[in-house]
N, C-alpha and C positions, 0 to 999 in steps of 0.2 A: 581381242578387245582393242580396240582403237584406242588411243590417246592421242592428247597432246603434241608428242614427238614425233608419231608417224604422221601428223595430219601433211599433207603438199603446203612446202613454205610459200605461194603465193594464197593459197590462203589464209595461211597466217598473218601476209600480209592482209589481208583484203579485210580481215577482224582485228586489226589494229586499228587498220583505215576507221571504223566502225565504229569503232572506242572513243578513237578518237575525236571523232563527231559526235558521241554524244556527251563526248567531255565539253565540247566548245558552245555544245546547246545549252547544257546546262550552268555553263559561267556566265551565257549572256542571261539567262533567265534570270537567276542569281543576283546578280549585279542590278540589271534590272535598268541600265542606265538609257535607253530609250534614243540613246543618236549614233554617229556614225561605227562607233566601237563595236557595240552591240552588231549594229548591221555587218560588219566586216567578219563576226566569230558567225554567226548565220551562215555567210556565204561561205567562208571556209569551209564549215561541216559540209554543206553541201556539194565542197569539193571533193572531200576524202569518202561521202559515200558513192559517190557517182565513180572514183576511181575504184574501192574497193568492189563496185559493181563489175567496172571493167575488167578488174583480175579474175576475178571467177566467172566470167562469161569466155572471157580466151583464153585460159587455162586449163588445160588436161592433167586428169591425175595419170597417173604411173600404170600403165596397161595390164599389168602383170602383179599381182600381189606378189611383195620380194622373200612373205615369209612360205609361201610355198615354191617361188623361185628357186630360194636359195637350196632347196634341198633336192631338187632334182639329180643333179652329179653325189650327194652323198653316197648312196647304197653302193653306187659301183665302184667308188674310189676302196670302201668299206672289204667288199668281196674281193678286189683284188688283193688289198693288203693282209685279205685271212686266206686265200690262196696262194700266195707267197709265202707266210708261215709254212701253212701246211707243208707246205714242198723244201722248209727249210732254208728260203731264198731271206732270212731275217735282215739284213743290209742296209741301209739307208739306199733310196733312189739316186742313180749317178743319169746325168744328161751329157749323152754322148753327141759332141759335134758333127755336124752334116760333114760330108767330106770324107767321112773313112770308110773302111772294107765295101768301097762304090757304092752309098748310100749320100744322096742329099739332100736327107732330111735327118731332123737329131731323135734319137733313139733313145728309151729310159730303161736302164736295168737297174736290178736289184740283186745287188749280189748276195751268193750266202757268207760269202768270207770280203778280205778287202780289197778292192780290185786293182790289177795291176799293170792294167795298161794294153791288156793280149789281146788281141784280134776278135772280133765277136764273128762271128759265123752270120746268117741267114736264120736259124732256125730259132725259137725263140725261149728255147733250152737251153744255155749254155754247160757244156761240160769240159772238163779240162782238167790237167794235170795240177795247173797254178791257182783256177777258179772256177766256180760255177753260180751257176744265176738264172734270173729270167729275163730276158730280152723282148721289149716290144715299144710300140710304141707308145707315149707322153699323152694323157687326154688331152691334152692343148695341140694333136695335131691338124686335127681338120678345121681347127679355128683360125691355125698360123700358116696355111697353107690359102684360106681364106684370104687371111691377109696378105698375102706375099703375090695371088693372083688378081685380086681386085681392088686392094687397097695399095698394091706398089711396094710393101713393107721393104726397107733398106735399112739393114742393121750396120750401126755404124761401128767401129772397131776399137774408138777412145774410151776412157770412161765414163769422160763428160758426154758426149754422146748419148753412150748405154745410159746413165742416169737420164737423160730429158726423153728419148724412149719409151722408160721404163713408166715416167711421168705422164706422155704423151698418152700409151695405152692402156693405161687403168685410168686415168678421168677423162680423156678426151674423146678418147676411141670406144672402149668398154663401158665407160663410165662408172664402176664397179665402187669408188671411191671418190670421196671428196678432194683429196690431197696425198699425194705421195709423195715422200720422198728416200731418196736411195745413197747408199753412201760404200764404199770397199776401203779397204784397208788392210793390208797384208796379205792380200788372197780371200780375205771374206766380206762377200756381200751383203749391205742388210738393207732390205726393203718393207718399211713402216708403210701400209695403208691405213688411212687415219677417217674414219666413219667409212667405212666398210658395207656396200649396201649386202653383201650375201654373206655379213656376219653370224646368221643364224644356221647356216649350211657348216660353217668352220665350228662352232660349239655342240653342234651335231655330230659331228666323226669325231672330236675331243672326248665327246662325252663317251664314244664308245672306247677308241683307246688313242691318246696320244699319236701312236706308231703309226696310225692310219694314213696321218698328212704327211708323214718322212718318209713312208712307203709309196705309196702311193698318191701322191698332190694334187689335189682338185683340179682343173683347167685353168684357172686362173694364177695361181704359185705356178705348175709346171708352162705356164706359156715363159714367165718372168725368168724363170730356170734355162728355157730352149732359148729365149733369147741372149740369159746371161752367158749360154755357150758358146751359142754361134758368133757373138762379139768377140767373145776371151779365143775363141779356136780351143779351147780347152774341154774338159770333163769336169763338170760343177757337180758338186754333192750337197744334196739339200740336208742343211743340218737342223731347221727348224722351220715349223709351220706352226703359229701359234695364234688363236685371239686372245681377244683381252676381256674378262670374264665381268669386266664392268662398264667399259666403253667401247665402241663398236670399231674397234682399231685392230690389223693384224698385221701380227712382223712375222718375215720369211728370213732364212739367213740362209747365203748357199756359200762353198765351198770350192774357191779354183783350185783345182788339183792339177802341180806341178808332177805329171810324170817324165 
């Protein structure tokens, strides 16, 4: 059902415009005063319809409806995080930095226990004396490799930095969100996306369990996570992926892990 809220703000604008000419038609009618006053609310209207004309003549709605968008990547963030179960890998997702055991790209495991730091192998089984898990790669890979090949992406190593980044690639780049903003403090990150356009994709895998987004994080949390890594040189643990069940806002919170 369409409303209100989902209509394209320029045409919101352009029915303001609307309104508002036929508020200025009908003062001058009203009034009724017959010289240059009246003439000047006349012409006015006829300014704010001719512009509301112009905004809906060169204005494009949104190519993609965002409420079937948004659910695309659900199912499969969904089945991973119930094949990790199954297998016992119950863990919170860790984003392992480019740069180790000759991989330079950041890898997502899931441990079954807590992870400790040990070498991950190639295969995407993890087994071990210390730990075990599943190892693979972060659905944000072929999107940050995207970026890194044609967009130039250069992750910078500050915080302030990674904060205007973080900023850059949810509304600038992605456009996923109206406003972000991001903040660390003692080793934990928290990343508020504030009207959220694939809010409906995030209440979707909530509704099925929580654990979904900490297991397994959408493309959008796990790129924020790869990138929180590959800044920190660290192993980030996503401690939260959550919307907000009344306003289209989602906070991530991840975790630098000092080993």
């Amino acid at each position: 059902m369409i409303t209100f809220a989902t209509i394209n703000p320029r045409y919101k604008a352009a029915l303001a415009l609307v309104i508002l000419a036929a508020v200025l038609v009908a003062t001058a009618i009203l009034t009724n005063r017959g010289d240059f006053t009246s003439a000047a609310l006349v012409i006015a209207a006829l300014a704010c319809i001719l512009t509301g004309i112009f905004f809906v003549t060169l204005s494009a709605s949104d190519p993609l409806d965002l409420r079937y968008l948004s659910l695309l990547p659900v199912q499969g963030s969904i089945s991973m995080a119930r094949i990790c179960a199954d297998l016992g890998a119950q863990g919170n997702a860790h984003l392992i930095p480019g740069g180790r055991d000759g991989r330079d790209h950041p890898m997502l495991l899931v441990p079954a226990a807590e992870y400790t730091g040990m070498p991950l192998l190639t295969e995407p089984f993890v087994a071990g004396q210390d730990m075990a898990g599943i190892l693979v790669e972060p659905a944000s890979a072929p999107l940050l490799r995207l970026l890194r090949t044609q967009q130039h992406l250069a992750i910078p190593r500050d915080p302030a930095g990674l904060n205007n980044l973080v900023r850059e690639l949810g509304v600038d780049v992605l456009e996923v969100a109206v406003q972000i903003s991001s903040s660390e403090e003692s080793g934990v990150i928290t990343i508020v996306m504030e009207d959220y356009r694939l809010i409906d994709g995030c209440r979707a895998m909530v509704a099925e369990s929580p654990k979904c987004c900490i297991t397994s994080p959408c493309p959008v949390c796990s790129l924020f996570a790869s990138v929180c890594a590959e800044s920190t040189g660290k192993v980030v643990r996503v401690e939260r992926c959550s919307p907000d069940m009344k306003k289209p806002d989602v906070t991530a919170i991840f975790t630098v892990l000092n080993e």
